[in-house]
C-alpha positions in Angstrom: -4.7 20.8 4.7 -0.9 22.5 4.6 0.2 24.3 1.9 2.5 21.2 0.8 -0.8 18.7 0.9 -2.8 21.0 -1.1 0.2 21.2 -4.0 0.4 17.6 -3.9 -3.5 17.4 -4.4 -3.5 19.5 -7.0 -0.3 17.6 -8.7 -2.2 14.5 -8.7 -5.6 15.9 -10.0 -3.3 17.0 -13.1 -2.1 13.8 -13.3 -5.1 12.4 -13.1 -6.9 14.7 -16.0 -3.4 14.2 -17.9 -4.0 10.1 -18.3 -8.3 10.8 -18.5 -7.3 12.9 -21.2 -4.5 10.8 -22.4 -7.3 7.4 -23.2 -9.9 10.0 -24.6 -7.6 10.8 -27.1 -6.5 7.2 -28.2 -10.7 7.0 -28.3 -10.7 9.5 -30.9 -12.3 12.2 -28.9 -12.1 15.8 -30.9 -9.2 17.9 -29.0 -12.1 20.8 -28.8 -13.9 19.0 -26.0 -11.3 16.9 -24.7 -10.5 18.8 -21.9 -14.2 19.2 -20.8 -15.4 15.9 -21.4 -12.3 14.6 -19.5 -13.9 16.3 -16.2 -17.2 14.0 -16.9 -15.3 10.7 -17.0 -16.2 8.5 -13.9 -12.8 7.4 -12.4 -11.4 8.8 -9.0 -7.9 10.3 -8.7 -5.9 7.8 -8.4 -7.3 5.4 -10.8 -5.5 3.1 -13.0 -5.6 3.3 -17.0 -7.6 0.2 -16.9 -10.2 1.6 -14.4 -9.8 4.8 -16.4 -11.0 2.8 -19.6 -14.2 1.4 -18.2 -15.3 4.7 -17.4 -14.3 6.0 -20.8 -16.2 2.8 -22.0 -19.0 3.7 -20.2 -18.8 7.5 -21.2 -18.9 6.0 -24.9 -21.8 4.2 -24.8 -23.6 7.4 -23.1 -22.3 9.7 -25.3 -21.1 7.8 -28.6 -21.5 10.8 -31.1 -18.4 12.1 -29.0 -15.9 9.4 -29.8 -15.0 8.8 -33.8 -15.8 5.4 -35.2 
């Protein structure tokens, strides 16, 4: 992988963790594990918000003590 792949890789991971994080949020997810409950979301890079929500939907009914009622 160049130099310029590898940046553009990495741009779209962010991205990517920016919109998980983004819908975990509007879920009500506490800000203090966000970020790393965000890495534990099912959805590929690349995935679309709605995609993004099923997983989060998913992660909710795992995990419901995470997300406020």
């Amino acid at each position: 992988m160049t130099d310029i792949e590898q940046l553009r890789a990495d741009a779209a991971r962010d991205r990517h963790l920016a919109r998980v994080e983004r819908i975990l949020s509007r879920e009500g997810v506490s800000p203090t594990v966000l970020d790393r409950l965000a890495t534990v979301v099912d959805a590929q890079v690349g995935a679309d918000d709605s995609e993004i929500q099923r997983a989060v939907s998913s992660l909710r009914d795992e995990l419901p003590g995470v997300f406020a009622d």
